[in-house]
N, C-alpha and C positions, 0 to 999 in steps of 0.2 A: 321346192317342187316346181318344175318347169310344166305348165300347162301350155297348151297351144291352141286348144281347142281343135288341133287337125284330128283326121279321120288315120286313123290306124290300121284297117283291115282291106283289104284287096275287093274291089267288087267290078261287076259286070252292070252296065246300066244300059238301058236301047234308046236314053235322050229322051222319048216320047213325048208329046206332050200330054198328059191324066184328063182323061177326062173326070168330070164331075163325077162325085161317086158319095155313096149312101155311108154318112157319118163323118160327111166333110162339115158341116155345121158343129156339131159335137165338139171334133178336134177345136176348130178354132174358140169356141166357144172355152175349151179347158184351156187354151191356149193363151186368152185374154183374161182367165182366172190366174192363171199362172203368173202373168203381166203384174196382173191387179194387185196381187198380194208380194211384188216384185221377188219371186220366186224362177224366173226368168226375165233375160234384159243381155243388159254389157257391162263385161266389169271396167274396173279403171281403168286397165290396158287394154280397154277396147275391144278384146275378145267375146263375144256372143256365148250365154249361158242357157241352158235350159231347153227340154222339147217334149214331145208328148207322141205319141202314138193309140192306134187305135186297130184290133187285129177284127179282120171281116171275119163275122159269126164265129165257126168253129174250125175254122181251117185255119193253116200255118202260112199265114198273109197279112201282110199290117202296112199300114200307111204311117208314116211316119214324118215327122218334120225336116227340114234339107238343113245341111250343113253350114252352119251360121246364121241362120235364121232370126239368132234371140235377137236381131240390133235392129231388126223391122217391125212396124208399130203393126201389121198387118200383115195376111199373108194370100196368094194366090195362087192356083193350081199349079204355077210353075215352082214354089216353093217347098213342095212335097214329094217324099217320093213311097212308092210302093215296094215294101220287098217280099220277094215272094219265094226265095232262096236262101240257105244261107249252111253254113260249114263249120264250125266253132276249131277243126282243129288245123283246115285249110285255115282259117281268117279269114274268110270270103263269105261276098253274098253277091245276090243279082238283084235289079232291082229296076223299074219303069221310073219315067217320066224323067224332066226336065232338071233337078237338083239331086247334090248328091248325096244322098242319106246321111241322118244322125251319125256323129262319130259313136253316139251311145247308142247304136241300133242294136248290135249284139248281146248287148244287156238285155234290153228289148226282147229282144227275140228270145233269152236262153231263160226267161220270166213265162214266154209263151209257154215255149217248149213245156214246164214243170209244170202249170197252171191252166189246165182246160177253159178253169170257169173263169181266166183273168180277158178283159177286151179292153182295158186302158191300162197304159205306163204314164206316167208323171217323171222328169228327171228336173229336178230343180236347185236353187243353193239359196239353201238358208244357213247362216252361221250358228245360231242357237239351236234349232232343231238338230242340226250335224252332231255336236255336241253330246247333245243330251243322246241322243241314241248310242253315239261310241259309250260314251259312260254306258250305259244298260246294256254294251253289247249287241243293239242290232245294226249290228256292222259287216260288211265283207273287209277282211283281212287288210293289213297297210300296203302288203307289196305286191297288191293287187293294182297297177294300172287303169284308168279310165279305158273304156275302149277296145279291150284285149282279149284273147281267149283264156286267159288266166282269168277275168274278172270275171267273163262269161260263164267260166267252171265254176267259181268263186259262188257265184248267184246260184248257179243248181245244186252248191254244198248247202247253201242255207235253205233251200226248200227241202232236201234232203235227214237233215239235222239240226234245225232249227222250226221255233211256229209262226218262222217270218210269213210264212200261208196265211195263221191269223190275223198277223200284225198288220200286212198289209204293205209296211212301211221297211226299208230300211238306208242307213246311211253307207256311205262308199267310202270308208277309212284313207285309201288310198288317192281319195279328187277332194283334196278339201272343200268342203262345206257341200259338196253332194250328196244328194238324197235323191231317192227313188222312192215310188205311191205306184198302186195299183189298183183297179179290183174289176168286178163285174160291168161299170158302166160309171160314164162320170161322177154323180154323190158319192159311189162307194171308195171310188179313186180318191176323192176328196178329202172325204171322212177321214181317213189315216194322215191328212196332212193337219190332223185339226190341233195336235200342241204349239203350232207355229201362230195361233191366232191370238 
């Protein structure tokens, strides 16, 4: 499995620089949980794992962590970016500020899209966790690529035909050792990562 951690899908960004915005504490805050329980970092190849996003109230807007981000102990308004567009069958999105979106923004986003009441994504790698959810099945498919609009359809099959809604949680068959969390607000994001403890 060749990972790269590159971005995959085509977007449009206007550079900007973000200003401060309501739920920027939150992010980092899940973001250093993330850290904490090294669910995010750099693996041995040196490639950056792991991001978190956070979609504004009820609208199809999220801020999202910037691409490569996991190998910084910290993070700064230039390190995020805002999407506020996006196309699953183009592969595109658009997207403000200064970095350039998660390569797993589209996951991101196609969570949004199923999930009214969802306002945090978690995308993290745990090996055991990973695991245990393929055995149970809450998994998106192997030949689903990180990053893709197959994975992105992938993720709306399982809202569709799955109670990954309730689970909250599921693994990415196809990125070893990834896993995605969601829910209402950070605890509940959280909550679904709790067999990793």
């Amino acid at each position: 499995m060749n990972e790269t951690g590159a971005v995959k899908f085509h977007y449009e960004s206007d550079g900007q620089e973000l200003a401060p915005f309501d739920g920027l504490e939150e992010l980092q805050a899940a973001r250093q949980e993330l850290r904490r329980r090294g669910l995010l970092g750099v693996d041995e190849t040196g490639i950056g794992f792991g991001n978190v996003s956070l979609r504004i109230e009820e609208i199809d807007i999220f801020h999202i962590t910037g691409s490569g981000t996991g190998r910084l102990a910290r993070l700064g308004l230039q390190d995020f970016a805002k999407v506020t567009e996006w196309d699953f069958v183009r592969n595109w999105l658009r997207s403000t500020g200064q970095a350039i979106p998660s390569a797993e923004s589209l996951t991101h986003a196609a969570i949004y899209a199923e999930a009214a009441e969802v306002r945090m994504v978690l995308h993290g790698h745990d090996a055991r966790l990973w695991r245990d959810l393929c055995e149970r099945g809450i998994t998106t498919r192997p030949d689903n690529p990180y990053g893709t609009p197959a994975l992105a359809e992938e993720v709306r099959r399982l809202f569709r035909e799955t109670d990954v809604r309730a689970k909250r949680i599921f693994a990415m068959a196809g990125h070893r050792n990834g896993i995605v969390a969601f829910g209402r607000d950070f605890p509940e994001a959280f909550a679904a990562l709790a067999p990793a403890e």
